[in-house]
C-alpha positions in Angstrom: 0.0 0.0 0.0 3.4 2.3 0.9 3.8 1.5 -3.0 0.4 2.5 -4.1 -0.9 5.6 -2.1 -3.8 6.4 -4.3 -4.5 2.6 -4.1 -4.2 3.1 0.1 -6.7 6.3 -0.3 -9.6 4.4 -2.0 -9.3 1.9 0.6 -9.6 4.6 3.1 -12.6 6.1 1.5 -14.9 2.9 1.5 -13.3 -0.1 3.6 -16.2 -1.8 4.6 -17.0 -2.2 0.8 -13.4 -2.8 -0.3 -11.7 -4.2 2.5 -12.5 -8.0 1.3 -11.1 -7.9 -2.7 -8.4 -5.5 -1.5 -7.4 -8.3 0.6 -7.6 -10.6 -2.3 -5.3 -8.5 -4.7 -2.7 -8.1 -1.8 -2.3 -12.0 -1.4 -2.2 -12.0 -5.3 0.7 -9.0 -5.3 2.9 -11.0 -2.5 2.5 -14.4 -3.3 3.5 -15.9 0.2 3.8 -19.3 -1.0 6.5 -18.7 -4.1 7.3 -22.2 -5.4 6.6 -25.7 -5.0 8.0 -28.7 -6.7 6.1 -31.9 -7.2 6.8 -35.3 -9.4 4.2 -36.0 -12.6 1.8 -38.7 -11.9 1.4 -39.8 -15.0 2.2 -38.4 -18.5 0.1 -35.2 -19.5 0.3 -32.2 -21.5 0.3 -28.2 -20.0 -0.7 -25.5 -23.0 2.0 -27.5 -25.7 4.3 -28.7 -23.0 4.8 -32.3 -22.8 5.5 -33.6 -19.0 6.2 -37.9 -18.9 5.2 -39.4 -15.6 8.1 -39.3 -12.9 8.9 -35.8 -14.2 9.2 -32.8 -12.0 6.9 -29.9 -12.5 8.0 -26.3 -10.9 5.1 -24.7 -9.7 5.2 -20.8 -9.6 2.3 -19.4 -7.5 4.1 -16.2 -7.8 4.1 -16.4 -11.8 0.8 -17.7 -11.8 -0.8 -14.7 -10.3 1.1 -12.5 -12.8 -0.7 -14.1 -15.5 -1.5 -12.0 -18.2 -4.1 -14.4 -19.9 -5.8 -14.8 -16.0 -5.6 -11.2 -14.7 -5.3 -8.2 -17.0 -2.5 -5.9 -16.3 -1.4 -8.3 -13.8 1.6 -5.7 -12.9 -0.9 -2.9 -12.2 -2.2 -3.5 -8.3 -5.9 -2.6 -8.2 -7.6 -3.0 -5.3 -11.4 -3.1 -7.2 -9.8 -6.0 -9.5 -13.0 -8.0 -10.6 -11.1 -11.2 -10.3 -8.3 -10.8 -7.6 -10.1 -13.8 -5.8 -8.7 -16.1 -8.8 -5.2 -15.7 -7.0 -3.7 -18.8 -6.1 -1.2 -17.7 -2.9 -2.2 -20.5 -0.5 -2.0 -23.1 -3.3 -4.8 -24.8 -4.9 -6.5 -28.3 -4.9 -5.5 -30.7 -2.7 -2.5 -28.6 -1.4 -4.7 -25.4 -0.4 -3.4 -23.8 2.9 -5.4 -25.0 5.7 -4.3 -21.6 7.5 -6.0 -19.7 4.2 -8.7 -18.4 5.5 -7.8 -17.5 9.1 -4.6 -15.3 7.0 -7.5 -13.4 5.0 -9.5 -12.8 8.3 -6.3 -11.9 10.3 -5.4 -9.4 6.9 -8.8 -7.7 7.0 -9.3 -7.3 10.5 -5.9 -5.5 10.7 -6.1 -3.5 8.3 -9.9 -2.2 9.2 -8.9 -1.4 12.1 -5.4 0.2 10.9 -6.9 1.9 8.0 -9.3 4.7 9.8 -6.0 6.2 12.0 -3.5 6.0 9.5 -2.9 9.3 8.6 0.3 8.8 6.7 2.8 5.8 5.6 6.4 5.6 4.0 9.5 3.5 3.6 12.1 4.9 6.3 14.5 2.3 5.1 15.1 -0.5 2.3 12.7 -3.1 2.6 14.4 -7.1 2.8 13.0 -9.6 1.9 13.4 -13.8 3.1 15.7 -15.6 0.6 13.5 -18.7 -0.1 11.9 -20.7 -2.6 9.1 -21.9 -0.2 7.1 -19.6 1.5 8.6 -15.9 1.8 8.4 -12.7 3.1 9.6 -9.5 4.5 13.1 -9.6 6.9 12.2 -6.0 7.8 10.3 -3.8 6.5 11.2 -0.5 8.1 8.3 2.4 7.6 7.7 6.1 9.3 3.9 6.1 10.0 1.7 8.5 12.1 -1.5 8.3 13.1 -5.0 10.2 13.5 
C-alpha cells in the first residue's frame, strides 16, 4: 500500500466495501507461497508442453498470479480488480493452505482497524526480503507512519 498511495486512499474512503477484494489483490501482489516442486503422476500435457510421468513440475504461485491471460495488467495493483479472488497464494487443490482463510480474516481485521488512524505511511528504510523458494516474506520492512 506504501507502493500505491492512491490505491491506500480508496481503501480509506470505503473499507467496509473494499476491504475483502483488497485483501484478495494483496495476497495475489505477495505471493507468500512462491514455489513448490512436485513429481508427474502420469504423462500429460500443459498449454504445448509435454510432462512424462516421474517428471518434476516447478510450480510458480508467484508467476501464476502474474498471468497476463488470468488477470489483466497483472503488474498494475488494483484494489477493485474483478477477479483478484482467482489468486492462487495458499496453493490450490489438494495442497490449499489450511491456514488460508484464518490469513485473509487476520489481513482484514488489521487493516480495518489500521486503515481509519492512518494518517500517513512511508519506507524509512530499504525493505528485505526472506531468501526462499518456499514460502517468503519480509526480513524487515522499516516504515515512518503517524496516526489520527
Amino acid at each position: 500500500m506504501i507502493e500505491h498511495p492512491d490505491q491506500l486512499a480508496k481503501l480509506q474512503s470505503a473499507p467496509a466495501e473494499m476491504m475483502t477484494n483488497a485483501v484478495e489483490e494483496m495476497l495475489r501482489w505477495t505471493a507468500p507461497v512462491r514455489h513448490f516442486m512436485r513429481t508427474a503422476q502420469a504423462d500429460t500435457e500443459i498449454l504445448g508442453q509435454e510432462i512424462t510421468e516421474g517428471e518434476w513440475v516447478y510450480m510458480s504461485y508467484k508467476a501464476a498470479n502474474l498471468d497476463p491471460k488470468i488477470f489483466e495488467e497483472p503488474l498494475r495493483f488494483d484494489i477493485e480488480r474483478t477477479n483478484a479472488d482467482r489468486q492462487i497464494s495458499f496453493g490450490y487443490g489438494v495442497h490449499f493452505c489450511l491456514g488460508a482463510q484464518l490469513a485473509r480474516l487476520e489481513l482484514r481485521n488489521l487493516f480495518s482497524h489500521l486503515l481509519p488512524r492512518l494518517a500517513s505511511v512511508e519506507l524509512a528504510g530499504d525493505p528485505a526480503t526472506m531468501e526462499t523458494k518456499f514460502v517468503g516474506g519480509h526480513k524487515s520492512l522499516p516504515i515512518r507512519y503517524s496516526l489520527n
